[in-house]
N, C-alpha and C positions, 0 to 999 in steps of 0.2 A: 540495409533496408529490412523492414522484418512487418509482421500485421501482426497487432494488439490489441488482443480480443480481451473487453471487459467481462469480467466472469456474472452470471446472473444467479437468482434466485436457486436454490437446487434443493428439496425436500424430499424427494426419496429415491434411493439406490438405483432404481429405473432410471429416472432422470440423469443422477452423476453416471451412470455407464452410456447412455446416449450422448452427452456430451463428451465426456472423455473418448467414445470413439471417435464425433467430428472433431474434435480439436486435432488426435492424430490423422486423421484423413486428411484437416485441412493445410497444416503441418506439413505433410511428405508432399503436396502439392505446392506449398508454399518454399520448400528446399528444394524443387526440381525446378522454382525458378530464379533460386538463390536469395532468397529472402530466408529469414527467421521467422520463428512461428513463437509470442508471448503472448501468454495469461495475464490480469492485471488482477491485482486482489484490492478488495477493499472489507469490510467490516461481514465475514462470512462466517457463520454461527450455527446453522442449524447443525443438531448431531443424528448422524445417520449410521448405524449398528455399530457405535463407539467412535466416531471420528466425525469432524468438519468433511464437507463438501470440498470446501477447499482439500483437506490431506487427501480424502481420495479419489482428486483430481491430479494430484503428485502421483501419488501411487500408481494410476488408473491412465497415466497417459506415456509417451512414449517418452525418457531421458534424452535420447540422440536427437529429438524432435522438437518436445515441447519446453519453452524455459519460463518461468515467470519475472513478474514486474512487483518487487517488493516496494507494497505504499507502507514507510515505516508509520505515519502516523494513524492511519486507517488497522493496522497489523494492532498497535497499540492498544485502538480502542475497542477492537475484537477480544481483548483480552490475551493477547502474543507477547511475546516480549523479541521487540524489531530483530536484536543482533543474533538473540538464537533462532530468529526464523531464517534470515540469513546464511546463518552457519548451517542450517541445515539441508537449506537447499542446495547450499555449495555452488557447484557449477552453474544451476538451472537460474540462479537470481542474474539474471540479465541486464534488467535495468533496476534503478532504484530513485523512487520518488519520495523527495525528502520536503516536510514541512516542519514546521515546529508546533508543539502545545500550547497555548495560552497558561498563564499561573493558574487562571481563575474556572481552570476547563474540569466540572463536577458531574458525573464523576468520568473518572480519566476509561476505567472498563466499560463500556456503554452496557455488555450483557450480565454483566452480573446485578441478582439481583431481578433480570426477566423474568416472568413465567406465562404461560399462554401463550407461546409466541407463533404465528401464524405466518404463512405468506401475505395473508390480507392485512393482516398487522405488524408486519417488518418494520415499514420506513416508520411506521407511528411511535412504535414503542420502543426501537432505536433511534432512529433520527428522530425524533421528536424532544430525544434529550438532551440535542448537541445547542449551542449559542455562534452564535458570529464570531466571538471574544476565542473561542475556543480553538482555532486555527491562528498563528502569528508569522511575523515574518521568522525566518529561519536565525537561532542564532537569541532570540528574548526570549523564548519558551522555558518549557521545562524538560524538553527530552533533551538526550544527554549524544549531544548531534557529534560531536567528537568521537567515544565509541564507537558509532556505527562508518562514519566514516572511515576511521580507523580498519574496522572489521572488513569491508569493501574494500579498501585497497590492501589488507594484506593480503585477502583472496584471491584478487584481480579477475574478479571470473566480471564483473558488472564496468565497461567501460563509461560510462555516464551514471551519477547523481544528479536526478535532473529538479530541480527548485519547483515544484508546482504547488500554488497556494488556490482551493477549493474559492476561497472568500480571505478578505484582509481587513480587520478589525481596527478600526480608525486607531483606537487609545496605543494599539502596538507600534504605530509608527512614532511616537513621541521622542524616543533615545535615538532618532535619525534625524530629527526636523524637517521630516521632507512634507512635498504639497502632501500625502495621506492620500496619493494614489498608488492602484495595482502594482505600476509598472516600480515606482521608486521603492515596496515593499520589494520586490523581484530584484533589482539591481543589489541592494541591502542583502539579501538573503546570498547573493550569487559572490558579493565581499564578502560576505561572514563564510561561507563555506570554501572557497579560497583560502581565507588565512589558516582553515582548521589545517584541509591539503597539504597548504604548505608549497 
């Protein structure tokens, strides 16, 4: 059992030190009642006296405590590269939410290339560049899903790769024939990550 806190907005050093202390508070209260305490990351950019929000939430929160939730596709479009975020966290990547890229997903860095970037204008000038097409089932894409599975299980520190698709882009279901719903993207994605396994 563990509680999965979605990581939010974080623009200055004030802010990443008040969360990093609830996260370890909420943390040692979530291990005194045997549960795990995970961060989830998705698309986290602002830099804060030379680092993401994200790193000095790594840095800034307790190892024995807190562990994250690597979204390799979200890691990617932050501009990370999934298996060295992986490798880096080590131990702390707890779980791992795996989707795949569309071909046609432009551009693949969402932050490069921002400037002005605001809390008021986060989701505009990031998401605002993402497409439907640009999430697929697991397995058609372009990220190189073998890799990081690989990397995950030689660690063993992450027991779950769990298949979560944000949105399922009709045209990706074609190499399956299926009806071109959620659930038969989800099934698809849950065979193709199997066969990598092994």
């Amino acid at each position: 059992e563990a509680i999965i806190l979605p990581m939010g907005i974080m623009t200055t050093m004030e802010e990443i030190k008040t969360v990093a202390a609830a996260c370890n508070e909420m943390a040692a209260l979530a291990k005194a009642h045997g549960m795990a305490f995970i961060i989830t990351t998705t698309v986290r950019i602002f830099q804060v006296e030379g680092k993401t929000a994200y790193e000095w939430l790594v840095e800034l929160t307790d190892p024995e405590l807190v562990s994250f939730e690597v979204d390799t596709f979200w890691a990617t479009r932050g501009g990370q590269k999934a298996v060295e975020l992986i490798k880096k966290l080590g131990s702390r990547a707890k779980l791992i939410h795996q989707k795949d890229m569309g071909k046609s997903a432009d551009p693949i860095n969402l932050i490069e290339g921002v400037t002005d970037l605001t809390r008021e204008n986060y989701c505009e000038k990031i998401f605002g560049r993402t497409n439907p097409t640009d999430i697929c089932t697991v397995g058609t894409g372009i990220m190189d899903i073998p890799e990081i599975v690989k990397t995950v299980t030689e660690l063993d520190y992450a027991p779950y790769i769990i298949v979560e698709l944000d949105c399922c882009a009709r045209q990706t279901e074609e190499e399956y024939n299926t009806p071109l719903s959620p659930l038969a993207s989800i099934k698809a994605s849950r065979e193709y990550l199997e066969s990598v396994i092994g």
